[in-house]
C-alpha positions in Angstrom: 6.5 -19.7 -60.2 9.1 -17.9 -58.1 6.1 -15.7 -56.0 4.9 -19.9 -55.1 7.8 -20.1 -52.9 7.4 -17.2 -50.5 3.4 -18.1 -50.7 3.8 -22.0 -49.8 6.3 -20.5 -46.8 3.7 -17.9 -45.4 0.8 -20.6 -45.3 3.2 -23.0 -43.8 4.7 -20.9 -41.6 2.8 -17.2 -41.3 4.6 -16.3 -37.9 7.8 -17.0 -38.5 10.6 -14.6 -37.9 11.5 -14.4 -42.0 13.7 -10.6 -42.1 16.0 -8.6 -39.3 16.8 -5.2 -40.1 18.2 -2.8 -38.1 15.3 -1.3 -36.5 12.5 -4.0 -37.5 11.7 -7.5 -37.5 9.3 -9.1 -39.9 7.3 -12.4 -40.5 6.8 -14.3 -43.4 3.0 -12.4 -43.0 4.6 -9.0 -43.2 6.3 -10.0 -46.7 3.3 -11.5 -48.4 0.6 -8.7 -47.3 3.7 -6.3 -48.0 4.5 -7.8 -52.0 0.2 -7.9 -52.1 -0.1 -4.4 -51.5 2.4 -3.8 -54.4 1.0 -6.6 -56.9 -2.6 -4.5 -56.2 -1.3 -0.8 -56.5 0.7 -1.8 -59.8 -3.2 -3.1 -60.9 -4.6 0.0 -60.3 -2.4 2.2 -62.5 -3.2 -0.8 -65.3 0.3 -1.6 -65.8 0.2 -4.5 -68.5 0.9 -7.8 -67.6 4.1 -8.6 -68.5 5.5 -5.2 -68.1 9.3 -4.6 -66.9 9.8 -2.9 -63.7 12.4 -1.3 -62.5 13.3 -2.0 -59.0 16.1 0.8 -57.3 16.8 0.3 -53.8 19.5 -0.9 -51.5 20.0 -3.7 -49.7 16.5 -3.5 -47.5 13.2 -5.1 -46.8 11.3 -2.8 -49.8 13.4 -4.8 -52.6 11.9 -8.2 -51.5 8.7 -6.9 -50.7 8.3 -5.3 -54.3 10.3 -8.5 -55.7 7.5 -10.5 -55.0 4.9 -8.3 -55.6 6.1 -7.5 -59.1 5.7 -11.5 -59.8 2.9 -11.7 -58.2 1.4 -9.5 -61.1 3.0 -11.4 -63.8 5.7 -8.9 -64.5 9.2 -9.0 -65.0 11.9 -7.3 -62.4 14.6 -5.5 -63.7 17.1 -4.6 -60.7 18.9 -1.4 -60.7 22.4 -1.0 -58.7 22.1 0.9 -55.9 25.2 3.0 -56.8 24.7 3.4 -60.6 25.3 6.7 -62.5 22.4 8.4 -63.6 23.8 7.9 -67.4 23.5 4.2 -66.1 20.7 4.3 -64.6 18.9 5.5 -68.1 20.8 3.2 -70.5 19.7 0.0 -68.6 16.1 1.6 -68.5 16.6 1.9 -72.1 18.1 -1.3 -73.1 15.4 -3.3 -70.4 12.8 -1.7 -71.8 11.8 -0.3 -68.2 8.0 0.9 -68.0 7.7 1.9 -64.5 10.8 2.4 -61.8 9.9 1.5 -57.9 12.6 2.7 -55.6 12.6 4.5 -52.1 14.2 7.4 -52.7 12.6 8.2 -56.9 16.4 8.3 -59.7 16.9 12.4 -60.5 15.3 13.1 -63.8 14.8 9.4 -65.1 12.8 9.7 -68.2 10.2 6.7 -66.0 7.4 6.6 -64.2 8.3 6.3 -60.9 6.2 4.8 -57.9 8.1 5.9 -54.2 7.6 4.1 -51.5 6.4 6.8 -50.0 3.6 6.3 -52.4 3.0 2.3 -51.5 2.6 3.3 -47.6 0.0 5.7 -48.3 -2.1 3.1 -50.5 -5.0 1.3 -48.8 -5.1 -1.9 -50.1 -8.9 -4.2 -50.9 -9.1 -7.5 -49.4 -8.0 -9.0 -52.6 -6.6 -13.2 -53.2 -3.9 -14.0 -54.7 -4.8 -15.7 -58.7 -3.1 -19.2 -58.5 -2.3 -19.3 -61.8 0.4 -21.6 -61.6 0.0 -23.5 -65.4 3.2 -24.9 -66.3 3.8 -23.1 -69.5 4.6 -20.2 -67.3 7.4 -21.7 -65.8 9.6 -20.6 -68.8 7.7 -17.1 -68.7 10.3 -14.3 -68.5 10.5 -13.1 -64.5 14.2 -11.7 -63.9 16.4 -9.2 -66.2 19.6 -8.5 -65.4 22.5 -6.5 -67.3 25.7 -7.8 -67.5 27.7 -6.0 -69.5 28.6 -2.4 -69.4 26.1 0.3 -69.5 27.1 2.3 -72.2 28.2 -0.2 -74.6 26.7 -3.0 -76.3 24.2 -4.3 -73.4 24.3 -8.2 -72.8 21.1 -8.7 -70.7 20.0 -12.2 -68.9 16.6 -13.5 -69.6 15.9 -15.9 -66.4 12.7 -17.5 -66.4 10.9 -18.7 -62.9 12.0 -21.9 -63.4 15.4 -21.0 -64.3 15.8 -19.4 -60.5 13.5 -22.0 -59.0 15.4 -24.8 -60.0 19.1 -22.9 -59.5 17.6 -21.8 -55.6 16.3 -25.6 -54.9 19.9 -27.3 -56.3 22.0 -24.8 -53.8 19.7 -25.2 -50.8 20.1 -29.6 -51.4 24.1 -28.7 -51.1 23.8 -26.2 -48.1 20.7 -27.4 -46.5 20.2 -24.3 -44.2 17.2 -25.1 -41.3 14.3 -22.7 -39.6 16.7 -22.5 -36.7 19.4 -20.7 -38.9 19.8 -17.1 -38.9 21.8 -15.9 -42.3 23.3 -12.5 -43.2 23.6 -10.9 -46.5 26.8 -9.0 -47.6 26.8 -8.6 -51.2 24.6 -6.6 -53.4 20.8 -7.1 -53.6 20.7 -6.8 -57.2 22.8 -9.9 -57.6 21.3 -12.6 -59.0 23.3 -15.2 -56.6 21.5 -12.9 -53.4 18.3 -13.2 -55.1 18.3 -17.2 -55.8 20.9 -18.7 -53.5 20.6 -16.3 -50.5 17.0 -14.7 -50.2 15.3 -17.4 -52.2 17.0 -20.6 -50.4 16.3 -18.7 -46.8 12.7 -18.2 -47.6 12.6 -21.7 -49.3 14.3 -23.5 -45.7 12.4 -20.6 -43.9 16.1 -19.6 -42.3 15.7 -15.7 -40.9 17.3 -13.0 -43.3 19.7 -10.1 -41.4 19.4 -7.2 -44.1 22.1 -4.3 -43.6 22.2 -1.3 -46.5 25.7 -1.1 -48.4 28.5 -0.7 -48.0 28.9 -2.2 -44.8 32.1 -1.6 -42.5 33.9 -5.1 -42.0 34.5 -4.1 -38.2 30.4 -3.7 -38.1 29.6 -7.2 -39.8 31.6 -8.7 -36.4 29.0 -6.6 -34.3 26.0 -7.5 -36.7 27.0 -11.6 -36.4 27.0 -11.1 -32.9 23.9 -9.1 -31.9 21.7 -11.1 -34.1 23.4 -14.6 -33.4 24.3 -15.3 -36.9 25.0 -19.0 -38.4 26.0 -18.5 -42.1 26.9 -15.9 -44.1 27.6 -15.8 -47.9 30.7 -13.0 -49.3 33.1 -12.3 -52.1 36.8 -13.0 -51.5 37.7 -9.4 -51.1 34.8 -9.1 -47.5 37.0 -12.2 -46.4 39.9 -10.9 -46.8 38.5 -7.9 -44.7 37.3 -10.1 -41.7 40.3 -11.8 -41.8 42.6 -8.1 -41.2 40.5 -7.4 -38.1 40.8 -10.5 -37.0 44.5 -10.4 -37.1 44.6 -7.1 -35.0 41.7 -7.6 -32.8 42.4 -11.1 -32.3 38.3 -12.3 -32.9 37.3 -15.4 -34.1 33.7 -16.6 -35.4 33.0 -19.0 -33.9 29.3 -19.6 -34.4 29.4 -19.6 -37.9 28.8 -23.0 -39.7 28.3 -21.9 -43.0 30.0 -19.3 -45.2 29.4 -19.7 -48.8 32.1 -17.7 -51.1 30.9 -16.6 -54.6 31.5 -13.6 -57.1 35.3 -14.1 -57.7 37.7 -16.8 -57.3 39.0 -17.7 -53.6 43.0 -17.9 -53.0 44.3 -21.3 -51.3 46.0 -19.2 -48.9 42.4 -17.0 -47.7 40.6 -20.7 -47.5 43.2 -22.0 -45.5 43.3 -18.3 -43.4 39.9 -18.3 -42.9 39.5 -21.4 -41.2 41.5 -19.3 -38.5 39.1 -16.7 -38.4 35.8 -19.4 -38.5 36.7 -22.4 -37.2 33.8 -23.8 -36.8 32.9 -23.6 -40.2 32.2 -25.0 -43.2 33.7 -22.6 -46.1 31.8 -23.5 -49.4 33.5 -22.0 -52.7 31.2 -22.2 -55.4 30.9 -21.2 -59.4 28.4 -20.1 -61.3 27.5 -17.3 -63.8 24.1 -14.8 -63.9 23.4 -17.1 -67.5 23.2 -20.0 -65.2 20.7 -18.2 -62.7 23.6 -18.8 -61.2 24.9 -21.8 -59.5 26.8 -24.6 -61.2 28.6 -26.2 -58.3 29.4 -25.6 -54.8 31.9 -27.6 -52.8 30.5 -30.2 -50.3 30.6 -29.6 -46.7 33.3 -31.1 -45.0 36.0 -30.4 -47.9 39.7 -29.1 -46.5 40.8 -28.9 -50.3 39.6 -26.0 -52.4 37.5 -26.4 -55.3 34.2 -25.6 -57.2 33.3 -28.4 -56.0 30.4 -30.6 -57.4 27.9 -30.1 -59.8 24.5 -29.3 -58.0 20.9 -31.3 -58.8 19.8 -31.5 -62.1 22.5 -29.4 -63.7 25.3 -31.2 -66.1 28.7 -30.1 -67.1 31.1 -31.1 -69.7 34.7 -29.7 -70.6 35.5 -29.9 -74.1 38.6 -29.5 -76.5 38.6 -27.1 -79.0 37.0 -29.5 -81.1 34.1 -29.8 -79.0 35.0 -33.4 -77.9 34.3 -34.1 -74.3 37.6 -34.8 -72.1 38.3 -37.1 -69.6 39.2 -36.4 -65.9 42.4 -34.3 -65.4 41.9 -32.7 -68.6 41.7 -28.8 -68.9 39.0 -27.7 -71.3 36.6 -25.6 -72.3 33.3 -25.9 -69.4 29.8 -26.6 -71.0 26.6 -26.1 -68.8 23.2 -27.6 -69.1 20.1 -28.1 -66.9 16.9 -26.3 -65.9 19.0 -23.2 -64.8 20.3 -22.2 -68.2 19.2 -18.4 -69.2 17.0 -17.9 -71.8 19.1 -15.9 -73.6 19.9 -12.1 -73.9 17.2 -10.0 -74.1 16.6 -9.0 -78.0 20.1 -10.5 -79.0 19.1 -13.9 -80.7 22.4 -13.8 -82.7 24.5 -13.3 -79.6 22.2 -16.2 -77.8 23.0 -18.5 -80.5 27.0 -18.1 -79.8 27.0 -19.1 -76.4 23.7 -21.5 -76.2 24.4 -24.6 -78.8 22.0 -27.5 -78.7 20.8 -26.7 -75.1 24.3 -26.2 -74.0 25.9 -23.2 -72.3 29.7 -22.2 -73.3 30.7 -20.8 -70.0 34.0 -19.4 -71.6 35.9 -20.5 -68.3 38.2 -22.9 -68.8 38.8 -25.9 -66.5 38.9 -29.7 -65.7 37.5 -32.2 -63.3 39.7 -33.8 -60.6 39.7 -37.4 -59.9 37.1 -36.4 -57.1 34.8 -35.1 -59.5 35.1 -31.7 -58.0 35.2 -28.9 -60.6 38.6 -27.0 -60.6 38.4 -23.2 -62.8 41.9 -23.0 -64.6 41.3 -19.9 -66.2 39.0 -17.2 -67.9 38.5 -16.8 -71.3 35.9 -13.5 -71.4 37.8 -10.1 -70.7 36.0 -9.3 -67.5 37.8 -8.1 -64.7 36.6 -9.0 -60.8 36.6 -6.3 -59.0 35.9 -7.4 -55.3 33.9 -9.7 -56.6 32.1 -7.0 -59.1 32.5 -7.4 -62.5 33.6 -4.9 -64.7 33.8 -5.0 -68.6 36.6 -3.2 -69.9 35.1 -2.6 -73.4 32.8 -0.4 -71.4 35.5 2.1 -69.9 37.0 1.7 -73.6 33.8 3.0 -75.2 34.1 5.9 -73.0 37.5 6.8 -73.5 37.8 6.2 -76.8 35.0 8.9 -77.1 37.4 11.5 -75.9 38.2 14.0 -78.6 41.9 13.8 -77.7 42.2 9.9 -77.8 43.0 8.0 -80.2 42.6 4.1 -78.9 42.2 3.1 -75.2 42.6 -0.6 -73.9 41.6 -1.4 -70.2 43.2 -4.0 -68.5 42.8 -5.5 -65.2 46.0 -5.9 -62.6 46.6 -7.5 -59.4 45.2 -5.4 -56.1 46.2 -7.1 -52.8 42.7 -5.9 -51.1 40.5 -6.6 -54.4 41.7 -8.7 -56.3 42.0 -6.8 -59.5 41.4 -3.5 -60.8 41.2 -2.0 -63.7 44.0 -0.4 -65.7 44.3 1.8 -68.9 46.7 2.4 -71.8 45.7 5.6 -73.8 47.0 6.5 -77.2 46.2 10.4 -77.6 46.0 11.8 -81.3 48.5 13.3 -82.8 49.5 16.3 -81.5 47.4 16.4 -79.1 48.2 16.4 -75.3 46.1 14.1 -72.6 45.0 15.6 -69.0 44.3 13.0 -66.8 42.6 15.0 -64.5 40.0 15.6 -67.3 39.8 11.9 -68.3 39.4 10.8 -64.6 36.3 13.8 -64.4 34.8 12.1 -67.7 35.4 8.6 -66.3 33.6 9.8 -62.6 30.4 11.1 -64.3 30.2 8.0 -66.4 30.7 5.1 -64.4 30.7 3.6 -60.6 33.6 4.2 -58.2 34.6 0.7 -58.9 35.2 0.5 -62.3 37.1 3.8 -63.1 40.9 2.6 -63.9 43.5 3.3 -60.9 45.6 4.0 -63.4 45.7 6.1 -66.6 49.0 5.5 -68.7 49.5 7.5 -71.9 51.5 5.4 -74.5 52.6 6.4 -77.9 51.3 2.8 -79.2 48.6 -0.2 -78.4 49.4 -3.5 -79.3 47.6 -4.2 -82.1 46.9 -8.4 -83.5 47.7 -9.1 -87.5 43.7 -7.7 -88.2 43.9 -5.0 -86.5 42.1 -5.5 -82.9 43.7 -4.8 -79.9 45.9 -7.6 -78.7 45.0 -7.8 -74.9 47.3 -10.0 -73.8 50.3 -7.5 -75.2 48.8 -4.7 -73.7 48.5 -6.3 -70.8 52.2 -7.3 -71.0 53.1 -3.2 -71.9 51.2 -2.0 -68.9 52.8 -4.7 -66.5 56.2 -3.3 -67.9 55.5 0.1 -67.5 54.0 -0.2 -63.9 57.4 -2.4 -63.2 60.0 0.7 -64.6 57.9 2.9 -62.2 
């Protein structure tokens, strides 16, 4: 069970220095009488076992603590973005099946119970044990939900079971093999599943101390954070990288006590790997791939490695690329990438007919497309899904399409993603209106802002008299992608 590895870690090690915030330092102690406080007062308001709770906070000490505590009381966590809508915020409470919401600072008029923290602190906790129930059949009990598709259309969410993180947290800890002397920092979102298993889990697993800042951070801060708390390894998207690396450019600052930094969430440039041994030279810069269905990691490069890759596939975990045919291919040939192992999802929560698409005898179409080099280091070619990184975010364009296409005054929208020098990609739209009807982008954009995150509204809004359209009628993405590179070109 996932709650096993922060209790074997606080009877191992009870003193140890586990979490650095800003203001406050906690052991290993602090987090297990913190997540049994929760487990106790979620009890006491007979919550049923196996009940799906909410967790809304930002990146601080409170998400692990109630993390745990949830598990401990054989429920299932859902987590909740930070910056999500309050229209997303009710949809993935819908969809999830949400019972009760716990969250520092309670959602405005979510249709939940809600327990504040404010209400944790001001419960006395019994001298109550922990249940060691640890029976193996509930190693494939449900622990983790998370959405990954867009909130307001057709809602792909991840079942993860404990041993689906477990195994995924154990694998990327063999590769990076972080130490009690290390001191890590976190930079992406909390709700992730790569922070929960390969960066919260894997500290706690190698008892490595946890530097906790609430997003969004400044780049030019992180330089002051890694100093003041003497930081050894970091993990970040592409787009943070490429941040560091502009201040270190002007400023002329180097990292030098870094021997770690793990890259994840989007695909790293040759030309940001090579940079960024500039910026930490010292360092061993990991690029790895994975996908929340694979809870997440797949493979991570080995340390060491001055060519970029995906490196190899971790512990336990196999991969195959395929033709179309679904016949495997040897080395050098670019395929279709299958997954397997212990970390495989599930499936999506109440979508049995969508689980059976993508999970075939045990295996997991990844819809990426790649090959293996002579190395046996895994090399991503392309992408087959529609999903466009933004910063390392992903954003589903048939999402923003659902929304637009709900305008009275449109008649089809497509959604795009384009280049962006400082993200990577953002999203784009092409927007047929009705006929005879006129368009005001400044009421789209309004409809769009109340809708959705800041980071997946399109930067650009492009009325069109037509979409391409394939032989049966669907949108042809790759035409439309084609239009809107044409148009942005003439302009």
């Amino acid at each position: 069970m996932v709650h096993e590895i922060l209790l074997e870690t606080y009877q191992k090690s009870p003193n140890k220095l586990a979490l650095i915030t800003r203001n406050r330092k906690f052991t290993y102690e602090d987090i297990y009488k913190n997540a049994m406080k929760i487990s106790e007062l979620l009890r006491k308001r007979n919550i049923p076992i196996g009940s799906h709770i909410g967790l809304y906070f930002n990146n601080t000490t409170e998400f692990i603590f109630s993390f745990f505590g949830i598990l401990i009381s054989k429920m299932v966590v859902v987590p909740i973005p930070i910056f999500s809508k309050q229209v997303e915020i009710e949809t993935i409470a819908e969809n999830c099946d949400i019972h009760s919401i716990i969250a520092l600072e309670p959602p405005k008029s979510i249709k939940r119970p809600v327990i504040s923290w404010g209400d944790i602190e001001s419960y006395e906790p019994s001298e109550v044990g922990y249940d060691h129930d640890t029976k193996s059949d509930l190693e494939n009990s449900l622990a983790l939900l998370l959405t990954t598709s867009g909130s307001t259309s057709a809602p792909k969410i991840v079942m993860l079971s404990h041993k689906n993180i477990i195994s995924s947290a154990i694998a990327h800890q063999n590769s990076v093999n972080f130490s009690p002397a290390d001191v890590f920092m976190v930079t992406m979102p909390i709700n992730f599943i790569s922070t929960i298993t390969t960066q919260i889990l894997v500290c706690i697993l190698s008892e490595t101390a946890i530097v906790l800042e609430p997003l969004p951070l400044i780049p030019r801060s992180i330089f002051n954070i890694i100093e003041q708390n003497r930081i050894n390894c970091i993990s970040m998207v592409p787009t943070t990288l490429n941040f560091l690396l502009d201040i270190s450019r002007s400023k002329k600052i180097v990292l030098s006590n870094i021997h770690t930094c793990v890259v994840s969430g989007a695909p790293l440039s040759n030309d940001l790997f090579q940079e960024a041994k500039n910026l930490l030279p010292n360092a061993d810069i990991l690029q790895t791939y994975g996908m929340t269905e694979a809870s997440p990691r797949i493979s991570i490069m080995d340390r060491g490695d001055d060519e970029l890759s995906c490196g190899k596939v971790v512990k336990d975990v196999e991969v195959v690329i395929r033709d179309s045919a679904s016949n495997p291919l040897p080395t050098n040939m670019v395929g279709d990438i299958y997954v397997k192992g212990p970390n495989v999802m599930l499936g999506y929560y109440k979508n049995p007919r969508l689980t059976a698409t993508i999970i075939q005898n045990n295996w997991l179409m990844t819809e990426d497309i790649g090959k293996f080099d002579m190395w046996g280091n895994l090399r991503i070619v392309g992408r087959k899904k529609n999903i466009i990184l933004v910063g390392g975010m992903n954003v589903y364009p048939e999402e923003i399409e659902d929304i637009l296409n709900g305008i009275i005054t449109v008649d089809l929208a497509v959604v795009v993603g384009v280049p962006d020098k400082v993200l990577g990609e953002v999203p784009a739209a092409l927007i047929k209106p009705k006929r005879g009807m006129q368009l005001q982008e400044r009421f789209i954009s309004s409809i769009l802002a109340n809708h959705l995150s800041t980071y997946k509204i399109p930067r650009q809004l492009l009325m069109v008299k037509d979409i391409p359209l394939t032989p049966n009628g669907k949108v042809d993405r790759i035409k439309s992608k084609d239009l809107l590179k044409s148009i942005l070109n003439c302009n």
